[in-house]
BALOBA-1460 file (C-alpha; in Angstrom, 3 decimals):
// residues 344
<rec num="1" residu="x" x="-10.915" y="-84.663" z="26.319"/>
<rec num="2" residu="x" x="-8.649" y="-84.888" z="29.138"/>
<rec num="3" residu="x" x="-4.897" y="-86.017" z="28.800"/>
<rec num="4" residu="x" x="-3.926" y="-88.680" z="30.826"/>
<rec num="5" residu="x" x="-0.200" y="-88.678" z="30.076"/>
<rec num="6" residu="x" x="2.397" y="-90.223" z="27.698"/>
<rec num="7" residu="x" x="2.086" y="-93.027" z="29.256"/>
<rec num="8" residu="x" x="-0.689" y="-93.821" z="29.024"/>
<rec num="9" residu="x" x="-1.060" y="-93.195" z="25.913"/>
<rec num="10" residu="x" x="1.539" y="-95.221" z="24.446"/>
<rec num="11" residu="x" x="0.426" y="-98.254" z="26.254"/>
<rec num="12" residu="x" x="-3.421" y="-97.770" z="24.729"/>
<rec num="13" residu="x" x="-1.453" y="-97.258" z="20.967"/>
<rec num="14" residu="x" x="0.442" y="-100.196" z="22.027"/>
<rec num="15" residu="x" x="-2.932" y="-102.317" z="22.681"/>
<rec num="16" residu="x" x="-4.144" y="-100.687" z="19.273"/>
<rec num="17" residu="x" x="-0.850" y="-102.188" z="16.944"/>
<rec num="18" residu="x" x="-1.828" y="-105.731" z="18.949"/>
<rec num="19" residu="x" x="-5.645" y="-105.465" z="18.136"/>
<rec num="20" residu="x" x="-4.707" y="-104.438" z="14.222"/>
<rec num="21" residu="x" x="-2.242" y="-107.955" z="14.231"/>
<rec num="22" residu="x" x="-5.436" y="-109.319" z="15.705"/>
<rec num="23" residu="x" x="-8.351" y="-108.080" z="13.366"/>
<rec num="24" residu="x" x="-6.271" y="-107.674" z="10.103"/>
<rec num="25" residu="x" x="-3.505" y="-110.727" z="10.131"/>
<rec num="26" residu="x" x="-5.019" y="-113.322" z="12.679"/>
<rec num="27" residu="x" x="-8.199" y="-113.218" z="11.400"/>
<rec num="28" residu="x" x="-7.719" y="-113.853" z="8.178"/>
<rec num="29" residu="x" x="-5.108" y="-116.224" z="9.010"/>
<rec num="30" residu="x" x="-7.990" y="-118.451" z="10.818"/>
<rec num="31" residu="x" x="-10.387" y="-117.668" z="7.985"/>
<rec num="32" residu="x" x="-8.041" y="-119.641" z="5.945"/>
<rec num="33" residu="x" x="-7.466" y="-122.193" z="8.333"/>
<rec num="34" residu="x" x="-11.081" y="-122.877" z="9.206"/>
<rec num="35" residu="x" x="-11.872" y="-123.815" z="5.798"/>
<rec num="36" residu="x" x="-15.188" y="-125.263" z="5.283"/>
<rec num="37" residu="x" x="-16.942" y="-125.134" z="8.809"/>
<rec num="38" residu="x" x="-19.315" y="-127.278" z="9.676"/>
<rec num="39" residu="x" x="-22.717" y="-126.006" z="11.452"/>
<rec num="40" residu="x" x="-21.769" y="-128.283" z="14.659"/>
<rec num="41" residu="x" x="-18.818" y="-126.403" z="15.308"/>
<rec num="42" residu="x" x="-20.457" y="-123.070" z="15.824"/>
<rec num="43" residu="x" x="-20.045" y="-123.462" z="19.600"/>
<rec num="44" residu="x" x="-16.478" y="-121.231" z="19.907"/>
<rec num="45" residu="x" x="-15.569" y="-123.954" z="22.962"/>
<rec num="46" residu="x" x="-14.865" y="-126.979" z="20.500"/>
<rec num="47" residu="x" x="-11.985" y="-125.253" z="18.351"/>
<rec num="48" residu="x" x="-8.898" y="-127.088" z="18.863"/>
<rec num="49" residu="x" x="-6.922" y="-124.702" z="16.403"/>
<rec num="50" residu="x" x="-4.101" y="-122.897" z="17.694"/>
<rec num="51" residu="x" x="-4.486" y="-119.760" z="15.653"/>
<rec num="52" residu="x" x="-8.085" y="-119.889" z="17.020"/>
<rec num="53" residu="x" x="-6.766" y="-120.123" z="20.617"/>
<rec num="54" residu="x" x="-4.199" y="-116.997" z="19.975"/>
<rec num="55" residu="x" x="-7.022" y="-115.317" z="18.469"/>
<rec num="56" residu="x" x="-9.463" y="-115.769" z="21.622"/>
<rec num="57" residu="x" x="-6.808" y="-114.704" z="23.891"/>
<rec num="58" residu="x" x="-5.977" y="-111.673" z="22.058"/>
<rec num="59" residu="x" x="-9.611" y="-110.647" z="21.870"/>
<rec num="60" residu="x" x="-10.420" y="-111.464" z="25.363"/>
<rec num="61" residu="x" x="-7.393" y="-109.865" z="27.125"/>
<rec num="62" residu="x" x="-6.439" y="-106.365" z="24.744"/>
<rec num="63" residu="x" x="-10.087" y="-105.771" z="25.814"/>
<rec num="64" residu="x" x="-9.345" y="-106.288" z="29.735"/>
<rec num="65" residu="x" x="-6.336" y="-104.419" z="29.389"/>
<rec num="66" residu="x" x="-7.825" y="-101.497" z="27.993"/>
<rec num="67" residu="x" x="-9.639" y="-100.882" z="30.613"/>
<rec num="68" residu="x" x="-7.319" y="-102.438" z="33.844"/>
<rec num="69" residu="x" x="-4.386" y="-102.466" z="34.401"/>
<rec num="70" residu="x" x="-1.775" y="-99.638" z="35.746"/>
<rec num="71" residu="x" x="-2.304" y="-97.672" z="32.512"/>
<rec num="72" residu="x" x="-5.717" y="-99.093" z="31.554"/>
<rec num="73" residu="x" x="-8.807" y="-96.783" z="31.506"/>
<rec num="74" residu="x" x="-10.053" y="-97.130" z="34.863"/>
<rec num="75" residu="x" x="-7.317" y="-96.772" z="37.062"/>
<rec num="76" residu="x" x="-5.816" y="-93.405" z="34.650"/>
<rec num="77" residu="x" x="-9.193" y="-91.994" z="35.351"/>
<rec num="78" residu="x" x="-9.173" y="-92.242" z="39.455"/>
<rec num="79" residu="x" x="-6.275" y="-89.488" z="40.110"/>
<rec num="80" residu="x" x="-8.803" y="-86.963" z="38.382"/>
<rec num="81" residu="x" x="-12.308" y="-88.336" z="40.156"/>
<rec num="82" residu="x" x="-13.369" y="-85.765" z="42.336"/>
<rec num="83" residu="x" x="-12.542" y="-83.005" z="39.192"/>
<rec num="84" residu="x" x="-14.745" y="-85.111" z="36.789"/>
<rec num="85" residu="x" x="-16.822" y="-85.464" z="39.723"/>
<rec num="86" residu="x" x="-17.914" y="-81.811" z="39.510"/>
<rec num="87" residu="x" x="-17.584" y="-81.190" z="36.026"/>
<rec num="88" residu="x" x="-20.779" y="-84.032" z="36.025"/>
<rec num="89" residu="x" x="-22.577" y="-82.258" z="38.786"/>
<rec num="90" residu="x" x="-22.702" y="-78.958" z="37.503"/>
<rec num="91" residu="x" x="-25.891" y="-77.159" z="36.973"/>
<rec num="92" residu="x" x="-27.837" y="-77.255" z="33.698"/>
<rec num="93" residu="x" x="-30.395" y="-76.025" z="31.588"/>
<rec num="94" residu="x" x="-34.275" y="-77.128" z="32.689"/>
<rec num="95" residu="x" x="-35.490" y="-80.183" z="30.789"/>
<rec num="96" residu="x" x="-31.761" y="-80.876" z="29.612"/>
<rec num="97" residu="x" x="-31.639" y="-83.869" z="31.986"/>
<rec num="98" residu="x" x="-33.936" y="-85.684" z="33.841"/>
<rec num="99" residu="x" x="-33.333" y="-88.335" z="36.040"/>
<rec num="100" residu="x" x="-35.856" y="-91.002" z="38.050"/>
<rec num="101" residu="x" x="-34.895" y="-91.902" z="41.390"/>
<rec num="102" residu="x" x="-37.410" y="-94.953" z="41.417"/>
<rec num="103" residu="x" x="-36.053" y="-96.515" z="37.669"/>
<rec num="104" residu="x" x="-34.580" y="-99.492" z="38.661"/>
<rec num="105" residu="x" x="-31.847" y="-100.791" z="35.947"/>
<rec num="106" residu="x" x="-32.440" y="-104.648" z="34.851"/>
<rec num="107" residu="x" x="-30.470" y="-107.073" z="35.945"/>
<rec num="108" residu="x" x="-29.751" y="-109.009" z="33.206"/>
<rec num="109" residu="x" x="-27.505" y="-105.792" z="32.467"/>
<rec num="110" residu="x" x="-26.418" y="-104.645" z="36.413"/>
<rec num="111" residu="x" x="-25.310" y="-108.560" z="36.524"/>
<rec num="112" residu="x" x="-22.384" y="-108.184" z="34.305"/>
<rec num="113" residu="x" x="-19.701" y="-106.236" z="33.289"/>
<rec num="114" residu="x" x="-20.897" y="-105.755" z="29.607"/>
<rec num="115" residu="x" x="-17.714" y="-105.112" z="27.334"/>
<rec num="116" residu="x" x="-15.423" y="-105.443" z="30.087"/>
<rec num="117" residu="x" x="-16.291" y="-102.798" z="31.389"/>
<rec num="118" residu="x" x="-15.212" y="-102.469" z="35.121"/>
<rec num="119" residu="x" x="-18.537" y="-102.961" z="37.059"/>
<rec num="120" residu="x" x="-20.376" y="-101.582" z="34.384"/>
<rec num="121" residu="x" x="-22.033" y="-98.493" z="33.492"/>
<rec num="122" residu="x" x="-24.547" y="-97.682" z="35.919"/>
<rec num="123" residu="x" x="-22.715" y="-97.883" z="39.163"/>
<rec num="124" residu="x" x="-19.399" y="-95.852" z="39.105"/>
<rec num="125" residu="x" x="-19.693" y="-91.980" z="39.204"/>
<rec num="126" residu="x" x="-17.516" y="-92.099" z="36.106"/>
<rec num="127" residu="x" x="-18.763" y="-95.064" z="34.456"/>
<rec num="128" residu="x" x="-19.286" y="-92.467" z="31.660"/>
<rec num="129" residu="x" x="-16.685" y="-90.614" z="31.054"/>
<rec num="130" residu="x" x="-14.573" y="-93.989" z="31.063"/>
<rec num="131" residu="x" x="-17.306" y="-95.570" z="28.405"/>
<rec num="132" residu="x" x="-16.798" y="-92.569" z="26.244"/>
<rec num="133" residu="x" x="-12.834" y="-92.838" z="26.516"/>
<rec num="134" residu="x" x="-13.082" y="-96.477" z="25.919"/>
<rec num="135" residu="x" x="-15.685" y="-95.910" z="22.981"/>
<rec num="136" residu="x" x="-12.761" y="-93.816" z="20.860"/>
<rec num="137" residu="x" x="-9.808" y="-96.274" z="21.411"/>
<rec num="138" residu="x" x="-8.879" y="-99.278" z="20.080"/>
<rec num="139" residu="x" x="-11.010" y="-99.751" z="16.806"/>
<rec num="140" residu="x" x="-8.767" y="-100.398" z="13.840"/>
<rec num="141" residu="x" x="-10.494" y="-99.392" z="11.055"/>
<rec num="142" residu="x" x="-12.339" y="-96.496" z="12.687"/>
<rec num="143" residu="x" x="-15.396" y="-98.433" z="12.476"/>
<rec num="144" residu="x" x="-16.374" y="-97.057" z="16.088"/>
<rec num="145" residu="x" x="-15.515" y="-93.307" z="14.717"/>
<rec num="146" residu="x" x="-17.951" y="-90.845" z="15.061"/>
<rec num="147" residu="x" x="-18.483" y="-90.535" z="11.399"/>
<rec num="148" residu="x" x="-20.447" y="-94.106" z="11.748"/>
<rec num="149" residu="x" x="-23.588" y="-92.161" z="13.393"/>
<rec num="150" residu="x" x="-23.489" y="-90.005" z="10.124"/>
<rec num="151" residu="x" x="-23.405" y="-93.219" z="8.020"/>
<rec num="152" residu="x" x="-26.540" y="-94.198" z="10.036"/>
<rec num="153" residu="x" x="-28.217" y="-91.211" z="9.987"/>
<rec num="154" residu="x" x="-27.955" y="-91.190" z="6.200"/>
<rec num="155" residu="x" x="-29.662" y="-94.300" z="6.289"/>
<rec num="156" residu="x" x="-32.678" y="-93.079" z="8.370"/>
<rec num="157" residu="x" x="-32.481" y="-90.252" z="5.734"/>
<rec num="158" residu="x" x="-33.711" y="-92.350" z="2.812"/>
<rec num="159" residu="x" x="-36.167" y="-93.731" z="5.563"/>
<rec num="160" residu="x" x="-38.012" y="-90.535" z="7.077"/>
<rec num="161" residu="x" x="-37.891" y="-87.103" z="7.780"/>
<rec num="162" residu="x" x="-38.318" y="-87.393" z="11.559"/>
<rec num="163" residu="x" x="-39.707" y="-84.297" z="14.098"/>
<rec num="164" residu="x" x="-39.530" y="-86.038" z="17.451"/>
<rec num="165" residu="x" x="-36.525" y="-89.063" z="17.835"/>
<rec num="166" residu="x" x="-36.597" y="-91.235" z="20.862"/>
<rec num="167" residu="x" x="-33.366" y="-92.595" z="21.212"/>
<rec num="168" residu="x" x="-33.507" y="-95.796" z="23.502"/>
<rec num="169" residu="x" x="-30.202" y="-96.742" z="25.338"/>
<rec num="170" residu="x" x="-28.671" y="-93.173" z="24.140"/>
<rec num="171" residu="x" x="-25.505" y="-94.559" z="26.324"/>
<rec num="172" residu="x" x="-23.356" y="-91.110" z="26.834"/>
<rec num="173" residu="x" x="-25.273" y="-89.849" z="23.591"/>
<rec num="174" residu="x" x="-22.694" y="-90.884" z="21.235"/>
<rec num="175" residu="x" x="-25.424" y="-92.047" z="19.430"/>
<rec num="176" residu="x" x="-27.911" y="-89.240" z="20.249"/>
<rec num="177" residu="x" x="-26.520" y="-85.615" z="19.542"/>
<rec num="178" residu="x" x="-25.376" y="-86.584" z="15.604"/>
<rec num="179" residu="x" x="-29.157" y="-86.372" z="15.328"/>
<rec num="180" residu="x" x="-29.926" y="-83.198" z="16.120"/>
<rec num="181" residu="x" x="-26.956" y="-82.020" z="13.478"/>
<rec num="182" residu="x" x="-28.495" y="-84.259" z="10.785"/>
<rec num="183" residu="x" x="-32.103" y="-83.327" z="11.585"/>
<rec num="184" residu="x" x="-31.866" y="-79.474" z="13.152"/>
<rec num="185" residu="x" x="-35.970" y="-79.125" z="13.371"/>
<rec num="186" residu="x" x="-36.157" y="-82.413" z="15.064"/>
<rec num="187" residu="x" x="-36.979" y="-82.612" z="18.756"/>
<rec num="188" residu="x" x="-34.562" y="-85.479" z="20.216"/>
<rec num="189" residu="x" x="-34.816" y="-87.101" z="23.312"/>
<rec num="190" residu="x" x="-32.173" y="-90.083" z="24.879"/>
<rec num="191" residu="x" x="-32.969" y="-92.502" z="27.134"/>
<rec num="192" residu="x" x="-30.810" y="-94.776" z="29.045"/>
<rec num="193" residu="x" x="-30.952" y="-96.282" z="32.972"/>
<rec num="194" residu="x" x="-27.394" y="-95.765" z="33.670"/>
<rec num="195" residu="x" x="-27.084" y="-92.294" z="35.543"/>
<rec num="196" residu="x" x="-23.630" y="-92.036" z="35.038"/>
<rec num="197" residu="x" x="-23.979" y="-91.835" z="30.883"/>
<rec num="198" residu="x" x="-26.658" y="-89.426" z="31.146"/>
<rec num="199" residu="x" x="-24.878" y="-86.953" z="33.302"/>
<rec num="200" residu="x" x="-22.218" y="-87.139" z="30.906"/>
<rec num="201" residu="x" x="-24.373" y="-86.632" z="27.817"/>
<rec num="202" residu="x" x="-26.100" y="-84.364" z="28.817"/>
<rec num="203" residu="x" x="-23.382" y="-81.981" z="29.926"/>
<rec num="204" residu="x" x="-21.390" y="-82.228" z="26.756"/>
<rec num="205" residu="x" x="-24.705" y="-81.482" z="25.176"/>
<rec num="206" residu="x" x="-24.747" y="-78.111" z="27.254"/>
<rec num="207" residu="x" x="-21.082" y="-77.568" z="26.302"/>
<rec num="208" residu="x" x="-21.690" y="-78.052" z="22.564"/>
<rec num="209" residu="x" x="-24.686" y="-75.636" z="23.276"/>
<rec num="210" residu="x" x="-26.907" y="-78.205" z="21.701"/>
<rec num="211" residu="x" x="-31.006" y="-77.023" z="22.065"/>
<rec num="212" residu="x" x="-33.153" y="-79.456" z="20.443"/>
<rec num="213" residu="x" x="-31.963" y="-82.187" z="22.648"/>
<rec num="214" residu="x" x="-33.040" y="-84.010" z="26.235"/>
<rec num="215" residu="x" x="-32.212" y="-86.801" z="28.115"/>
<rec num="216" residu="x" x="-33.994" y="-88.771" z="30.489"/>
<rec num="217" residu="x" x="-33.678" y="-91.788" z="32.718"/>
<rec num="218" residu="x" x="-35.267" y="-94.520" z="31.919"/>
<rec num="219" residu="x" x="-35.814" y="-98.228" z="30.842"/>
<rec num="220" residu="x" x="-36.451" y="-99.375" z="27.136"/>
<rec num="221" residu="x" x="-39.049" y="-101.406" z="27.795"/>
<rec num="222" residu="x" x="-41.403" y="-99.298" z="29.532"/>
<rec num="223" residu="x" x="-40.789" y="-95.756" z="29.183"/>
<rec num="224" residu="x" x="-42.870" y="-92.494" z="30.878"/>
<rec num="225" residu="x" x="-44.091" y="-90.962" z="27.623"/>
<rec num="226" residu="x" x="-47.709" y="-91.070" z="26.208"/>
<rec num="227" residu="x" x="-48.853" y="-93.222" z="22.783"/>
<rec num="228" residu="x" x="-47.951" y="-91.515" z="19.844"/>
<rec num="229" residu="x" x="-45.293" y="-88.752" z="20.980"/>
<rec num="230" residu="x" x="-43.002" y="-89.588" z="18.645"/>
<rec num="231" residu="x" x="-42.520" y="-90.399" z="14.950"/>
<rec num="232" residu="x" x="-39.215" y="-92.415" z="15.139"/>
<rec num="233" residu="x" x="-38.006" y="-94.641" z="17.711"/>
<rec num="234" residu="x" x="-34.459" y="-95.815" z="17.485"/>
<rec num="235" residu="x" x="-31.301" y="-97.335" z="19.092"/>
<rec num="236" residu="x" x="-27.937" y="-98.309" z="18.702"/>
<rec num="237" residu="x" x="-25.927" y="-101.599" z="19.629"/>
<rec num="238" residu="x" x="-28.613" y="-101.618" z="22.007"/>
<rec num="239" residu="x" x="-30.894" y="-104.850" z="21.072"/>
<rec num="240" residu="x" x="-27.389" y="-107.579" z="21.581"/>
<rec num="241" residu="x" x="-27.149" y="-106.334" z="25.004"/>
<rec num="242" residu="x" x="-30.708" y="-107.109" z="25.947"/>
<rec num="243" residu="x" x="-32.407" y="-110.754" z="26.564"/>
<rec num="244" residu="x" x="-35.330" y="-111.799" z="23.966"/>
<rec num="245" residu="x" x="-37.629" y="-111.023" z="26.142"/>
<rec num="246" residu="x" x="-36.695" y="-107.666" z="27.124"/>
<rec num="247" residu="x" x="-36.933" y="-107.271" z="22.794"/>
<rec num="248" residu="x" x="-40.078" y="-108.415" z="23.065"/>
<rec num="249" residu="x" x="-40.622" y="-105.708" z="25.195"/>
<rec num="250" residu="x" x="-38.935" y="-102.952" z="23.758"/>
<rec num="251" residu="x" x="-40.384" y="-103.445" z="20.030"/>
<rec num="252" residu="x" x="-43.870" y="-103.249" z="21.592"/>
<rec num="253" residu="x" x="-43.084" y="-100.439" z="23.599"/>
<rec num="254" residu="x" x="-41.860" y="-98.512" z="20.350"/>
<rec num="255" residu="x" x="-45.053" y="-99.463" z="18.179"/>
<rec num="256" residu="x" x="-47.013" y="-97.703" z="21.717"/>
<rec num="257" residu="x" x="-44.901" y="-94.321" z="20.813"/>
<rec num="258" residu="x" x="-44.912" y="-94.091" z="17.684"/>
<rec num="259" residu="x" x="-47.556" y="-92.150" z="15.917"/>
<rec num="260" residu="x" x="-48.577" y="-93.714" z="12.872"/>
<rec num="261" residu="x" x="-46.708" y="-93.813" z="9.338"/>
<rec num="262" residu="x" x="-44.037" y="-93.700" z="11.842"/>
<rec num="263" residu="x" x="-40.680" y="-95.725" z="12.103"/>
<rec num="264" residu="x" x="-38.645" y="-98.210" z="14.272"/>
<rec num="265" residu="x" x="-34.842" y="-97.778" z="12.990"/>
<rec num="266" residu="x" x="-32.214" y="-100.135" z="14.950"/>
<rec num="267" residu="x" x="-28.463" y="-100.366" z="14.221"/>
<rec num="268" residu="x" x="-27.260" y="-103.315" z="15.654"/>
<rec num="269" residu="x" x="-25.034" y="-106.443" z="14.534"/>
<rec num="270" residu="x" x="-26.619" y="-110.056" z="13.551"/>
<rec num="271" residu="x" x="-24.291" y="-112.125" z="11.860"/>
<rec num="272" residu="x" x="-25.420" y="-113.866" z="8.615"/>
<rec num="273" residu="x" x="-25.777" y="-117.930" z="8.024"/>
<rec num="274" residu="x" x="-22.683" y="-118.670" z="7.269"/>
<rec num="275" residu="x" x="-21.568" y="-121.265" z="10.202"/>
<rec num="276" residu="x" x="-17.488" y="-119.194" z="10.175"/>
<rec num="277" residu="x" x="-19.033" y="-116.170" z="10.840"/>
<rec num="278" residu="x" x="-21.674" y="-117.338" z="13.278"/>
<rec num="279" residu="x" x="-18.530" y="-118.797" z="14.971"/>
<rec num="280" residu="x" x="-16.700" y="-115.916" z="15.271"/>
<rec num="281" residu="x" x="-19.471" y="-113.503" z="16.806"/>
<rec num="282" residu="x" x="-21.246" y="-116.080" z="19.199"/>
<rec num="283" residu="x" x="-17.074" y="-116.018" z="20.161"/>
<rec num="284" residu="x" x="-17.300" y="-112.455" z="20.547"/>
<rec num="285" residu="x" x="-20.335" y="-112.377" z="22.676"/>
<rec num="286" residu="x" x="-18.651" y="-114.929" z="25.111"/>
<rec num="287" residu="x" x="-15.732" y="-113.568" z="25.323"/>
<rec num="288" residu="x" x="-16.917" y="-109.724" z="25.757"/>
<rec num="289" residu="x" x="-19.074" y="-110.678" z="27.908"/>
<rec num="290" residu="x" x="-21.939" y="-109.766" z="26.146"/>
<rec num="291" residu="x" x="-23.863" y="-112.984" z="26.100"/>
<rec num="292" residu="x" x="-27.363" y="-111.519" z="24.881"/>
<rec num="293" residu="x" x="-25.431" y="-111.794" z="21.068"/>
<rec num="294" residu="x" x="-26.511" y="-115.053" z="20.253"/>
<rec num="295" residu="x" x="-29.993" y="-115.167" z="21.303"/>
<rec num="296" residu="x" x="-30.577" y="-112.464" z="19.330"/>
<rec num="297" residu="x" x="-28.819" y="-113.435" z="16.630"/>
<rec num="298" residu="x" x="-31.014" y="-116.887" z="17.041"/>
<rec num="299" residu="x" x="-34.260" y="-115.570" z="17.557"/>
<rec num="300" residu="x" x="-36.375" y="-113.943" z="14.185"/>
<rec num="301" residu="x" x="-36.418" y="-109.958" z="14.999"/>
<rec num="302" residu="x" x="-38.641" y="-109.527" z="11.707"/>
<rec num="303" residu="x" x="-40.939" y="-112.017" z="12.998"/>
<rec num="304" residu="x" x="-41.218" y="-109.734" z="16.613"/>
<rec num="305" residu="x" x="-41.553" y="-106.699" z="15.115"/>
<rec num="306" residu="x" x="-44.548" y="-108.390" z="12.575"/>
<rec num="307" residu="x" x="-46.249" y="-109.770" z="15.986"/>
<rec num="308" residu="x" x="-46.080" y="-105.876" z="17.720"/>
<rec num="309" residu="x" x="-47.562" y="-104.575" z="14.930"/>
<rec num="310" residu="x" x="-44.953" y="-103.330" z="12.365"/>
<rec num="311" residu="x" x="-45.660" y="-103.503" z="8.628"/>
<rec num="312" residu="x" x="-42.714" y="-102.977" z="5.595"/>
<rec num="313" residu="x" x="-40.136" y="-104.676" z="8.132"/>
<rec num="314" residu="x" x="-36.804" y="-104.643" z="6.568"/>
<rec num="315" residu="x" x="-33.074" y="-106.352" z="7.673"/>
<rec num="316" residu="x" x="-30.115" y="-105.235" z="5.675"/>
<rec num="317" residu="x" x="-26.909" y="-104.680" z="5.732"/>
<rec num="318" residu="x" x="-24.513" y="-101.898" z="7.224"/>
<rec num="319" residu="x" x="-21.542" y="-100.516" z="5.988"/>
<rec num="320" residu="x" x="-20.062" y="-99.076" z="9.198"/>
<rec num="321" residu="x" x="-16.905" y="-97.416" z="7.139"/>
<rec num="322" residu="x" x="-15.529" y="-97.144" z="3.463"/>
<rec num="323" residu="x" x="-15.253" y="-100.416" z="1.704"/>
<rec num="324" residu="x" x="-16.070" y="-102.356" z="4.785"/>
<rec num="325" residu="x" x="-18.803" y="-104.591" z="2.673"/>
<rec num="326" residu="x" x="-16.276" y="-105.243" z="-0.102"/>
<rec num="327" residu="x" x="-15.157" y="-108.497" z="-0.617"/>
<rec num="328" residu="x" x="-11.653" y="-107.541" z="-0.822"/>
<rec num="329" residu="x" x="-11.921" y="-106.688" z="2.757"/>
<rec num="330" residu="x" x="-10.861" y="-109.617" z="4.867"/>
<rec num="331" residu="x" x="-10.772" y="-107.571" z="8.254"/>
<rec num="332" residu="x" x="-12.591" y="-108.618" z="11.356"/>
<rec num="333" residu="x" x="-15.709" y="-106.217" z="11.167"/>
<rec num="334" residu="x" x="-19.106" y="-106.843" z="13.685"/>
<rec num="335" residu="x" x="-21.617" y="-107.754" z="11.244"/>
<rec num="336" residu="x" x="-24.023" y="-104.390" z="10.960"/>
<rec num="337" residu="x" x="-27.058" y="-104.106" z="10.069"/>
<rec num="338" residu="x" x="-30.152" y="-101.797" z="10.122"/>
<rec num="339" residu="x" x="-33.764" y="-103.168" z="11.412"/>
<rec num="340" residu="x" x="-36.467" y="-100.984" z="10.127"/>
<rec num="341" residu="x" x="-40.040" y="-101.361" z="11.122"/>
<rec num="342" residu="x" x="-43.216" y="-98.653" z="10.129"/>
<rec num="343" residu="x" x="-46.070" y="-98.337" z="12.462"/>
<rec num="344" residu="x" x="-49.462" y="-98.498" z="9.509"/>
C-alpha cells in the first residue's frame, strides 16, 4: 500500500481515537440511557437525548471526514492519480478480468454515495483503490480486518466443500481472493458492476500471483453464466445495499446457478428484535447513507429464499472477531449474520 504521508496519517489515527470514544464509551453510555425502548421510537429522528445527538454526529461526520477533507481519503489520493492510473491499466493474464461495456450499474446504487463514499464506486478511476484504503481504516475492534473473511470462510467450511464460488458484489475482492486460500481446488469467480473495483481486484490478484481466480463485470441480479455452473453462490455486505426487489432478484438468480445439493451463503448484518438495537442500525443506515438497511432488515429473507426455491434455509449469528458475541462486550458491533440456503 502506498504512503500518503505523516500527515495524513495522523489525522486518519486521530479519526480512529474519536470513533473508539464513539463505539466503546458513547455507545454504551446511550445503551444505559435509553433504558427500556419502546417499539415507537425505532425511527432514529424522534430521539431527543443528547448523548444520542453526540452520538449521530460523531457517526455521521468521522465517516465524512475520512474520506474529505484536506487529509481525508480522496483528496490524499489525487496527487498520485495518473500513477495509480497505470498501475490499474496494466496488462493482465487472459480470463483474469473481464469487463462488459453494455452492463449498466442500477441506480438505486449509482444514485448515492453509499458509505460516504465520494460519488461512489463505479464512477471515479480510483473509486477502488480509495474503497480498499477506506475498507482498512477506522474499525476499532478490527472487525473489518481481513481475518473476518477467514472467520467466514470457516463457516462455509462446516457448510460445503465448494469447486466453483460465484462471488456476487466481490467489491475490490476483499471478499473474493481469501477463497481461493481457504479452498485451493476451487474455481472462484467475482462479480461486481463497478469497473473501478474490478480493475483493482483483479490486479492485486495478478500481483499475489493468484490462479484459480476471475473477475467479471456484471450485475447480481442477472448474470451471463449458464444454470448450474456453480455449486456455491455467495456475497458479502452485499444484500443491505440492495432494494427488496433487487433481493428478490438476486436469490432467484443464485437458485438458476447453482447446481443442485448446492449452496447460497450470505454474510450480511440484520439486526435482531430488540427495538435499541433496531434503533441504532436503521440510525446507521440513515446516516451512512445506506438506506437499503432497513428494508431488509424488515422484509423475511428466509421467506424469499423458501419462495426461489431453497430448502434447509438457515439465519444465525456472526461473530465477526474474538468475543464479539459475548455479553460482556458492550461495543458498537453491526449485527452479523450468515444466510444459508441449499438448492434440493
Amino acid at each position: 500500500m502506498k504512503q500518503l504521508g505523516r500527515r495524513f496519517d495522523a489525522y486518519q489515527s486521530f479519526l480512529l481515537g474519536c470513533k473508539s470514544y464513539w463505539s466503546g464509551s458513547l455507545y454504551p453510555q446511550l445503551k444505559i440511557e435509553s433504558g427500556d425502548l419502546k417499539p415507537e421510537d425505532i425511527d432514529a429522528s424522534k430521539s431527543s437525548s443528547v448523548t444520542y445527538q453526540y452520538y449521530a454526529f460523531l457517526e455521521r461526520h468521522l465517516q465524512r471526514m475520512k474520506y474529505s477533507g484536506r487529509y481525508g481519503i480522496a483528496p490524499m489520493h489525487e496527487p498520485f492519480r495518473d500513477e495509480f492510473e497505470e498501475w490499474l491499466d496494466q496488462p493482465l493474464p487472459k480470463n483474469l478480468l473481464s469487463l462488459d461495456a453494455d452492463c449498466t450499474p442500477p441506480a438505486y446504487f449509482t444514485e448515492i454515495d453509499i458509505h460516504q463514499h465520494p460519488g461512489g464506486t463505479c464512477g471515479d478511476t480510483l473509486a477502488g483503490v480509495i474503497y480498499d484504503r477506506g475498507s482498512r481504516s477506522m474499525w476499532p475492534g478490527r472487525s473489518k480486518d481481513r481475518g473476518l473473511h477467514g472467520r467466514f470462510n470457516a463457516v462455509v467450511k462446516e457448510t460445503c466443500e465448494p469447486h466453483n464460488i460465484l462471488d456476487l458484489g466481490c467489491g475490490f475482492g476483499k471478499s473474493t481472493q481469501p477463497f481461493t486460500i481457504d479452498f485451493p481446488k476451487a474455481q472462484v469467480t467475482g462479480i461486481d458492476i463497478s469497473v473501478p473495483c474490478l480493475k483493482f481486484a483483479a490486479v492485486t490478484a495478478n500481483e499475489e500471483n493468484i490462479q484459480n481466480i476471475g473477475y467479471r463485470q456484471s450485475r447480481a441480479e442477472e448474470t451471463p453464466f449458464p444454470p448450474t455452473s456453480f455449486d456455491l453462490v455467495t456475497s458479502t455486505m452485499l444484500l443491505h445495499e440492495m432494494p427488496p426487489k433487487a433481493i428478490r432478484a438476486t436469490a432467484k438468480e443464485a437458485f438458476r446457478l447453482l447446481e443442485a445439493g448446492g449452496y447460497t451463503i450470505h454474510l450480511d448484518y440484520l439486526a435482531d428484535d430488540d427495538p435499541f438495537n433496531r434503533f441504532i442500525h436503521y440510525g446507521h443506515g440513515q446516516r451512512n447513507n445506506e438506506p437499503y438497511m432497513r428494508p431488509l432488515n424488515e422484509m423475511d429473507l428466509g421467506s424469499t429464499l423458501r419462495e426461489c426455491g431453497f430448502e434447509d434455509i438457515k439465519i444465525m449469528p456472526f461473530e465477526e472477531a474474538p468475543n464479539a458475541l459475548s455479553p460482556a462486550n458492550d461495543s458498537w458491533r453491526f449485527p452479523w449474520v450468515v444466510v444459508v440456503g441449499r438448492k434440493p
